[in-house]
C-alpha positions as CSV (number, residue, x, y, z in Angstrom):
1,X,18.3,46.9,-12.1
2,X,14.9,46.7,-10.4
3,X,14.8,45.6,-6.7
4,X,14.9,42.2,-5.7
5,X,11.2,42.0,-3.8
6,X,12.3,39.2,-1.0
7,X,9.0,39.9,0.9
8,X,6.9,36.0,1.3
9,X,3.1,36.0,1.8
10,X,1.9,35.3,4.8
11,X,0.8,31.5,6.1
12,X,-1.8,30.4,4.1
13,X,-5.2,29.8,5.0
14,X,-5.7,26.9,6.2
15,X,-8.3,24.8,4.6
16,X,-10.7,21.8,6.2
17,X,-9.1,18.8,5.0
18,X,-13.0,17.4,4.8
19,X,-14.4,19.9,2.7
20,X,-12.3,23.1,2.0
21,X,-14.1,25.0,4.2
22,X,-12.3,27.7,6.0
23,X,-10.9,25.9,9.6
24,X,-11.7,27.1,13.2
25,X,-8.7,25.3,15.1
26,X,-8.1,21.8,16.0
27,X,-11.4,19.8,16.6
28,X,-10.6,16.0,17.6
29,X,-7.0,15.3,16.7
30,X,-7.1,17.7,13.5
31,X,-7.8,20.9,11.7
32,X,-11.2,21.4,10.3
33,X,-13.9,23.5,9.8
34,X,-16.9,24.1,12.3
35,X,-19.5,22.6,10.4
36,X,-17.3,19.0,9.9
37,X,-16.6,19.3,14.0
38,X,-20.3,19.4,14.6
39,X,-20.9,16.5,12.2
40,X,-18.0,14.4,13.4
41,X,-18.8,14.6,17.2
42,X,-23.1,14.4,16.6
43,X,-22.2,11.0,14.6
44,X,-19.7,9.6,17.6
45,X,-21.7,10.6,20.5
46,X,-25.1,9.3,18.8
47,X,-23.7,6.4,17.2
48,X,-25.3,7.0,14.0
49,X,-24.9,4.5,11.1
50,X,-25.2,5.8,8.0
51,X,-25.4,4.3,4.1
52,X,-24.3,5.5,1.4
53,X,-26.8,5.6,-1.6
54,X,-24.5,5.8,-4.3
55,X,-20.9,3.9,-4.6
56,X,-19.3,5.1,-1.7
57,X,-17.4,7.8,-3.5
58,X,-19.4,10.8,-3.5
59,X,-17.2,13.6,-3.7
60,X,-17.2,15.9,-0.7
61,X,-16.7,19.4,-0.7
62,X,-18.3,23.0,0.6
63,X,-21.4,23.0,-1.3
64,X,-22.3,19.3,-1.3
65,X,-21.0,18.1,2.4
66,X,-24.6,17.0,3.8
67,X,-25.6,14.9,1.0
68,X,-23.9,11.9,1.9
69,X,-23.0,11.8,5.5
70,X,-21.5,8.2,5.2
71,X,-18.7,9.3,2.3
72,X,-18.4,12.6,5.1
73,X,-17.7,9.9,7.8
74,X,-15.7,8.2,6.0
75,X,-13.7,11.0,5.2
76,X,-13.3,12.6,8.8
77,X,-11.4,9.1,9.6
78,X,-9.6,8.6,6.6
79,X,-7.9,12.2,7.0
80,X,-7.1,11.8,11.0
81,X,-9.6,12.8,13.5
82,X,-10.1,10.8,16.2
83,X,-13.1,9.0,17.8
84,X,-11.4,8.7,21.2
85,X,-11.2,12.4,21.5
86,X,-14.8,13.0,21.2
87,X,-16.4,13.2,25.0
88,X,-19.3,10.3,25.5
89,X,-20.8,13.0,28.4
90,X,-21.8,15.1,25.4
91,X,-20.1,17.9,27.6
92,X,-18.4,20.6,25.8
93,X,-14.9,20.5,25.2
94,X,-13.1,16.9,23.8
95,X,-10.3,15.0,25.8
96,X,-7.6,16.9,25.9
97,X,-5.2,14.4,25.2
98,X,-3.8,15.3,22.0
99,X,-1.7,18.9,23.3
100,X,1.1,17.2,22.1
101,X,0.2,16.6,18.9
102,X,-1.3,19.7,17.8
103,X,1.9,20.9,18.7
104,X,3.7,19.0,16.7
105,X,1.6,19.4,13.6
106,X,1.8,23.1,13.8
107,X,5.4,22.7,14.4
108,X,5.8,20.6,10.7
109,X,3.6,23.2,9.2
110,X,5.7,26.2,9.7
111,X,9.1,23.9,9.2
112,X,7.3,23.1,5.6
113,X,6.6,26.8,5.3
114,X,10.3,27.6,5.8
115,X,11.7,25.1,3.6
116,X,8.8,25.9,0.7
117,X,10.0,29.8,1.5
118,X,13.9,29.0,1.2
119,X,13.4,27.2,-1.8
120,X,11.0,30.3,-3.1
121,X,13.8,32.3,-1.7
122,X,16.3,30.7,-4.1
123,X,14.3,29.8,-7.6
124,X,13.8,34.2,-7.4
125,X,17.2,35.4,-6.4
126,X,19.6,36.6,-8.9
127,X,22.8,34.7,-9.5
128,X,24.5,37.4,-7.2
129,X,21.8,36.4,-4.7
130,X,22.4,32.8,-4.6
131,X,26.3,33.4,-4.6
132,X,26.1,35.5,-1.3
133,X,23.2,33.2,0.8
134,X,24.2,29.6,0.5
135,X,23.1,28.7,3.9
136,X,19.0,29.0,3.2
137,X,19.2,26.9,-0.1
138,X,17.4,23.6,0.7
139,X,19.4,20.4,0.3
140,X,17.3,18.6,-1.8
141,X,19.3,15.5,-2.5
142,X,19.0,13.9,0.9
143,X,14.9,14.2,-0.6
144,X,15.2,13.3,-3.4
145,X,18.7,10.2,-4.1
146,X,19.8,9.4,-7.4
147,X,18.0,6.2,-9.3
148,X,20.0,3.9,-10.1
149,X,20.5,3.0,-14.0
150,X,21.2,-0.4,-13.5
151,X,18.6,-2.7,-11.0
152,X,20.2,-6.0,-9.9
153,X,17.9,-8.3,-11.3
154,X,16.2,-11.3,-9.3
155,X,17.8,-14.8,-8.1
156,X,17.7,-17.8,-10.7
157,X,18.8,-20.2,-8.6
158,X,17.4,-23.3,-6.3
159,X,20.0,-22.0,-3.6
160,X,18.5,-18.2,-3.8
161,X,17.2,-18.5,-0.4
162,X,20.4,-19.1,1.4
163,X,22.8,-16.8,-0.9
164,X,20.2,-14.0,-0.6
165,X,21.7,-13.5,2.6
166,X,24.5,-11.4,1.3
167,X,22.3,-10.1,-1.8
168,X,22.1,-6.3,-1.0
169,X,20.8,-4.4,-4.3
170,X,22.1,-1.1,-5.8
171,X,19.0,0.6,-5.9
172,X,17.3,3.0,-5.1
173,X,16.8,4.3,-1.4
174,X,13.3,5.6,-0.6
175,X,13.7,9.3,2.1
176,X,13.5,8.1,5.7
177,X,9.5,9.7,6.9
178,X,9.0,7.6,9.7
179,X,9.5,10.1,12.2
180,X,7.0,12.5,10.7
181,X,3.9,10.1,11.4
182,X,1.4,10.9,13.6
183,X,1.1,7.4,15.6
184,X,-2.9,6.9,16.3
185,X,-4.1,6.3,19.6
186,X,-6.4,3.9,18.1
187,X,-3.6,1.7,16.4
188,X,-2.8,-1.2,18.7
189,X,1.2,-1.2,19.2
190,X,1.1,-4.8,17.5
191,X,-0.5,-3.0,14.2
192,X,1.8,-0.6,14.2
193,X,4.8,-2.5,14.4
194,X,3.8,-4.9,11.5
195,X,2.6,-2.4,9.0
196,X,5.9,-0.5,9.3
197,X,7.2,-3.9,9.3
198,X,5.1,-4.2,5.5
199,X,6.5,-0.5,4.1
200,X,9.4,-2.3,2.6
201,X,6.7,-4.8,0.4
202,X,6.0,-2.3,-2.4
203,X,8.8,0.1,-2.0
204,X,10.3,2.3,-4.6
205,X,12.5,-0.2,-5.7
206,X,10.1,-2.5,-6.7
207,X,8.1,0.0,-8.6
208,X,11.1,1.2,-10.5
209,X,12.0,-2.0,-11.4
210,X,8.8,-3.4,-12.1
211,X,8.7,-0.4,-14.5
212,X,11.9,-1.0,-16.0
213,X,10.8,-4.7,-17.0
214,X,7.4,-3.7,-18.5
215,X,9.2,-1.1,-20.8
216,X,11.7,-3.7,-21.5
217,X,9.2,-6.0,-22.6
218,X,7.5,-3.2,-24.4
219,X,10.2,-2.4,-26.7
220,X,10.5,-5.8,-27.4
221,X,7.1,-6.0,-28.7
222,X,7.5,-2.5,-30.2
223,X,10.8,-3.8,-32.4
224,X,9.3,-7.4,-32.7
225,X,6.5,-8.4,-36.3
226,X,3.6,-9.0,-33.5
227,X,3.3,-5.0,-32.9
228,X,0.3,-3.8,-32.9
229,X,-1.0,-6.4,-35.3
230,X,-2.3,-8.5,-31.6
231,X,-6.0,-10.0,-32.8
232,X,-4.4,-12.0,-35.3
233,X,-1.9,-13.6,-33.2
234,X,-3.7,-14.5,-30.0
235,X,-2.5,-17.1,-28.4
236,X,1.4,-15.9,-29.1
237,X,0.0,-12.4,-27.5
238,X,-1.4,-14.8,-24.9
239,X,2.2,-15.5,-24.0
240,X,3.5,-12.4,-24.3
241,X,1.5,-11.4,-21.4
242,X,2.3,-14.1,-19.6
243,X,5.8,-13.9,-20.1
244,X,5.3,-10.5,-18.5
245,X,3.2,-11.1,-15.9
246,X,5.8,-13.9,-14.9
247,X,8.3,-11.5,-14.6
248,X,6.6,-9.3,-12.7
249,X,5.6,-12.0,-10.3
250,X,8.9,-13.4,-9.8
251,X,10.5,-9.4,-9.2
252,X,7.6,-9.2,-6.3
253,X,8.1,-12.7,-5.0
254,X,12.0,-11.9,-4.3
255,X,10.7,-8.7,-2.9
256,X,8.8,-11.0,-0.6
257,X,10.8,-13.1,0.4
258,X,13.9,-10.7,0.8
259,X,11.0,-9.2,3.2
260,X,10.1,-11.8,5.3
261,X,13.3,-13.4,5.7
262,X,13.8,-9.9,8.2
263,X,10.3,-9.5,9.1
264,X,9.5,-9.8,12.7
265,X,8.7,-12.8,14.5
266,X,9.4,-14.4,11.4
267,X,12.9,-14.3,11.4
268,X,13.1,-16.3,15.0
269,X,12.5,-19.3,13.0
270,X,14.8,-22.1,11.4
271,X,15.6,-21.9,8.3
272,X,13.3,-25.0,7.8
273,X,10.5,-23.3,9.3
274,X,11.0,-20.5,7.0
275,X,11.4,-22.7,3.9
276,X,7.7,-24.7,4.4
277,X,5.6,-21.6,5.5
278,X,6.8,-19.7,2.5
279,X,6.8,-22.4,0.0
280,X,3.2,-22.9,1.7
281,X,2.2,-18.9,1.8
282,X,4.2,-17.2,-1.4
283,X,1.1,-17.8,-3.7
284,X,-1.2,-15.9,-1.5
285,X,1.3,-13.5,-0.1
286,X,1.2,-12.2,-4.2
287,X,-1.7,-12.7,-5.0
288,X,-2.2,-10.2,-2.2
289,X,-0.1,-7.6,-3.0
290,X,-1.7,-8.0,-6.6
291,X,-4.9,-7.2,-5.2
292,X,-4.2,-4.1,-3.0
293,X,-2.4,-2.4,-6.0
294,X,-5.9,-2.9,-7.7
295,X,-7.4,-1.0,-4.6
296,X,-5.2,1.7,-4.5
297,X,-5.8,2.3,-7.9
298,X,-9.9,1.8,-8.3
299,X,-9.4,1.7,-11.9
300,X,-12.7,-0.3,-12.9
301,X,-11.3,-1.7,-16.7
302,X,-7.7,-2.0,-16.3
303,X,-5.2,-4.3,-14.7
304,X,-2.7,-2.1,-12.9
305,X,1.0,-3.7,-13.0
306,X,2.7,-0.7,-11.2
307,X,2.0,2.6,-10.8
308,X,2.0,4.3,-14.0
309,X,1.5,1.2,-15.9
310,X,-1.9,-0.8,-16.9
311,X,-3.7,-3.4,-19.3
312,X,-6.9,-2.6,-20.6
313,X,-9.4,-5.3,-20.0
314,X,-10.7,-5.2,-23.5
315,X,-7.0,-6.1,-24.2
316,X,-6.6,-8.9,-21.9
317,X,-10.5,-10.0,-23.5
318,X,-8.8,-9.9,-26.8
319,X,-5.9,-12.3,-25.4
320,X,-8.3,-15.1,-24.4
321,X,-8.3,-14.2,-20.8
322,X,-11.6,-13.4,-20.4
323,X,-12.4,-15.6,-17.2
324,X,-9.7,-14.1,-15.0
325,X,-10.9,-10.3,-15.5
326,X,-14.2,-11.8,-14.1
327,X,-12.3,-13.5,-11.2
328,X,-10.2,-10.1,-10.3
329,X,-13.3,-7.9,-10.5
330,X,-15.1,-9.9,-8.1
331,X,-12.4,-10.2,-5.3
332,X,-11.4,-7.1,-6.1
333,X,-14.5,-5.7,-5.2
334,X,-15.3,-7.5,-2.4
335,X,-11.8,-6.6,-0.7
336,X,-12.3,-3.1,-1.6
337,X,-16.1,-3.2,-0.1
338,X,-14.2,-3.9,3.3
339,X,-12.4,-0.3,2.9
340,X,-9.3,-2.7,3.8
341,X,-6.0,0.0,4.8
342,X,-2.8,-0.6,4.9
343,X,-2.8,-2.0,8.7
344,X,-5.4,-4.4,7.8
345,X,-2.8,-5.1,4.7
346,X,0.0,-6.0,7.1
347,X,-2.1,-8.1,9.5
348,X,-3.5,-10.1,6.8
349,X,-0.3,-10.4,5.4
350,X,1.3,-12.5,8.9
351,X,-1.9,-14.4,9.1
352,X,-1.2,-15.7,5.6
353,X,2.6,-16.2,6.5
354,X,2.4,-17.8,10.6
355,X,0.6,-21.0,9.2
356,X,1.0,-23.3,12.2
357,X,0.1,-26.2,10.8
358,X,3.0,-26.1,8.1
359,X,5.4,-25.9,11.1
360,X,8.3,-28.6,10.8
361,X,8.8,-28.3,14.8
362,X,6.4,-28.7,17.3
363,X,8.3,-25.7,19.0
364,X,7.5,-23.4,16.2
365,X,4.4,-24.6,16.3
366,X,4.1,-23.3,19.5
367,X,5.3,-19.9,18.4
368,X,3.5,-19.9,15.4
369,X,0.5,-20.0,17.3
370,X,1.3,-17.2,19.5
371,X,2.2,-15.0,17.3
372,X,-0.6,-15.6,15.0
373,X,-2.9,-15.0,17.6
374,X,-1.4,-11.7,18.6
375,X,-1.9,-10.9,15.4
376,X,-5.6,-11.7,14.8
377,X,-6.2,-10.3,18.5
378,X,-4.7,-7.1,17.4
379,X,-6.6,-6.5,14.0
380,X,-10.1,-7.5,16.1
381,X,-8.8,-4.3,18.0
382,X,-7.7,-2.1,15.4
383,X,-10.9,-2.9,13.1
384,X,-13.6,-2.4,16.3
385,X,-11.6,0.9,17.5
386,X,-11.1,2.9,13.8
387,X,-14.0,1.2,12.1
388,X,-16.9,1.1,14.9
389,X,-19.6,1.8,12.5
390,X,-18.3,-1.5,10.8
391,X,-18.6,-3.5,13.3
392,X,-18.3,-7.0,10.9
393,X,-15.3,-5.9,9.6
394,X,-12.8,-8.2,11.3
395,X,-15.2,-10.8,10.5
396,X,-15.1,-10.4,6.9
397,X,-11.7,-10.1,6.7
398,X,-11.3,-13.3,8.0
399,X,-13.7,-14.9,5.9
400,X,-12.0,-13.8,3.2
401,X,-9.1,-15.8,3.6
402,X,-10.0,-18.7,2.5
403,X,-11.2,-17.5,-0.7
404,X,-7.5,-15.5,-1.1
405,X,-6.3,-19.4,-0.9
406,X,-8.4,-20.6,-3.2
407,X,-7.5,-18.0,-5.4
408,X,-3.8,-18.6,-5.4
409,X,-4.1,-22.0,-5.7
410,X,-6.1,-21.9,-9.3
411,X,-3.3,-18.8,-10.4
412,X,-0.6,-22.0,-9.5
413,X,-2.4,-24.6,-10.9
414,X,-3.1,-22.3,-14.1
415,X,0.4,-21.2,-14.3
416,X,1.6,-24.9,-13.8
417,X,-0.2,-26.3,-16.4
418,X,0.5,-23.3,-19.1
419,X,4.4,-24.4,-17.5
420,X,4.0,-28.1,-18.9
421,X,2.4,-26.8,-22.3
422,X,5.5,-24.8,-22.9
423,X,4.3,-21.3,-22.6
424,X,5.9,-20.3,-19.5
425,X,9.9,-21.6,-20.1
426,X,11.5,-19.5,-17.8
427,X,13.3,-20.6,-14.8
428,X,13.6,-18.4,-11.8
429,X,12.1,-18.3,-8.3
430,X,8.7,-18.1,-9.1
431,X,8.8,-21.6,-11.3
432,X,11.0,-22.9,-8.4
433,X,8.6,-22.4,-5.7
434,X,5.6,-23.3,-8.1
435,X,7.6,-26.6,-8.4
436,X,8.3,-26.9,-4.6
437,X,4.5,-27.3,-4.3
438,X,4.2,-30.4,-6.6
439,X,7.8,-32.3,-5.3
């Protein structure tokens, strides 16, 4: 039998995360090549403002790197270096603040190097192999847990809020990565604490559930005498889709509010409190996480319900829906013209949900008001630190939420009145709350 050959190439070359250009060492607060360190620390300590000519997407590699200096930019933050490490003197040498974190980087790199080797180690060994070295085969199911089969499915009732207390769903657990972020410098410790506060919003469970429904509603169509035969039954496909979407919404909404029950600052209210901002804020807070899944995916002709799962606009056209592909395009775009993140996400998100003005108490008023303005304060902060070459951006995320209200209030007053003409029959959380509004 020929030798086992147990011999692992060395590290790999490490490539500029910018462009794929061979790296030099760690240039402000990451890895990258000499010609993207010259770039990034000419365009901080000169305080250029570029534009991009094109749609903001130009791809950025070795050969085509100076073309577009904004998309470069833009890229040189979105992957992790760091303005504050850049020196204003225009001395040599950035501020060495960051010893600890290079360290630490280095020190994931060669534990992923060991584990990727391990598991190398394994999928070549021979049964005799494997028998006689347990110890360096990776335990991969504390990465990856078993999904679940069966997903609880959502609250029905008008007492869901309180009994949801005690609801704790079988599902499925996504792996524990907090500790292997890199906190920014640049993140304000209020930012930080409410976007990890907002991981839990679009988790794994929800996206495996919100699968699971659209495939159940798929077969049904699949098995039912209106498949694929759609353009001749239009308004039945109409509520079809509906039907769908309802679901869908009403799967998030419970996410939502299972959420913000816990979520900080939030959850030092009464339960009265709690009830009137999120009977007043639930519409927005979806529509909301409706639009960022659009962002994330930049498809420019489909409706993306979850990840792995879309509409074709020229479907939705054929459905009668015309006007509302319109209306998503447009907010859509302008949301993603403000290259909003996921901190922006989770700031917006509590500005949407600490109304004041809904308060029941004068003292949660009082709190409301505090904390919203922590809030605001700290994504003024976070938007002028990480996007100084946008200096309006704060701005224009505030200005858009009004419009995100305006928004939500035509999807409920649409939704209502397809409710009272009987093509919406369903009765769950999402008609509840749509109800609360009108009682």
């Amino acid at each position: 039998m020929p030798a086992l050959n147990r011999s692992f190439n060395p590290v790999p070359e490490e490539l500029c995360p910018i462009c794929g250009d061979k790296t030099s060492g760690y240039h402000y607060g990451l890895q990258t090549c000499e010609s993207c360190k010259g770039f990034f620390k000419r365009t901080v300590q000169n305080k250029k403002v570029y534009s991009c000519v094109d749609n903001q997407n130009c791809p950025i590699d070795k050969t085509q790197r100076k073309r577009c200096p904004y998309c470069r930019f833009q890229k040189c933050l979105n992957v992790g270096m760091k303005l504050e490490a850049v020196r204003a003197d225009r001395m040599r040498g950035g501020r060495n603040k960051f010893g600890p974190m290079y360290k630490r980087d280095r020190a994931l790199k060669q534990q992923a190097l060991r584990q990727r080797q391990q598991l190398m180690y394994v999928q070549h060994s021979t049964p005799m192999d494997q028998a006689s070295t347990p110890d360096i085969k990776p335990d991969v199911s504390r990465l990856y847990p078993p999904v679940p089969t069966n997903m609880a499915s959502g609250p029905t009732s008008a007492s869901f809020y309180e009994s949801s207390a005690n609801f704790s769903p079988t599902g499925y657990q996504p792996p524990d990565i907090t500790d292997l972020r890199m906190p920014s410098p640049n993140v304000p410790e209020i930012v930080r604490t409410l976007t990890q506060a907002c991981s839990t919003c679009d988790g794994e469970e929800l996206k495996i559930r919100l699968a699971n429904t659209i495939e159940q509603e798929m077969m049904k169509w699949v098995s039912s005498s209106s498949y694929p035969p759609f353009v001749n039954e239009q308004n039945d496909l109409s509520c079809e889709i509906l039907h769908l979407l309802c679901r869908l919404a009403d799967l998030s909404l419970f996410h939502l509010v299972e959420w913000a029950r816990q979520a900080i600052f939030f959850r030092d209210l009464q339960i009265d409190d709690q009830m009137k901002l999120l009977q007043t804020a639930w519409s927005q807070l979806l529509v909301l996480h409706f639009l960022y899944r659009q962002i994330q995916a930049d498809k420019q002709d489909e409706l993306i319900l979850v990840h792995g799962h879309s509409i074709s606009f020229d479907f939705i056209r054929r459905v009668g829906l015309t006007d509302w592909i319109a209306i998503l395009t447009n907010t859509t775009k302008k949301l993603r013209a403000l290259n909003i993140d996921e901190q922006d996400l989770a700031c917006i998100r509590y500005l949407v949900l600490l109304e004041p003005d809904v308060a029941v108490t004068d003292e949660a008023k009082i709190k409301i008001e505090n904390w919203q303005d922590q809030v605001s304060r700290g994504l003024q902060e976070y938007t002028i630190s990480c996007y100084f070459h946008a200096h309006d951006k704060y701005q224009k995320l505030i200005l858009m939420l009004p419009e995100l209200k305006q928004l939500a209030v035509r999807c409920e007053n649409y939704l209502y009145k397809r409710h009272l003409d009987g093509d919406v029959k369903e009765h769950n959380l999402l008609m509840e709350m749509l109800h609360s509004q009108r009682n």
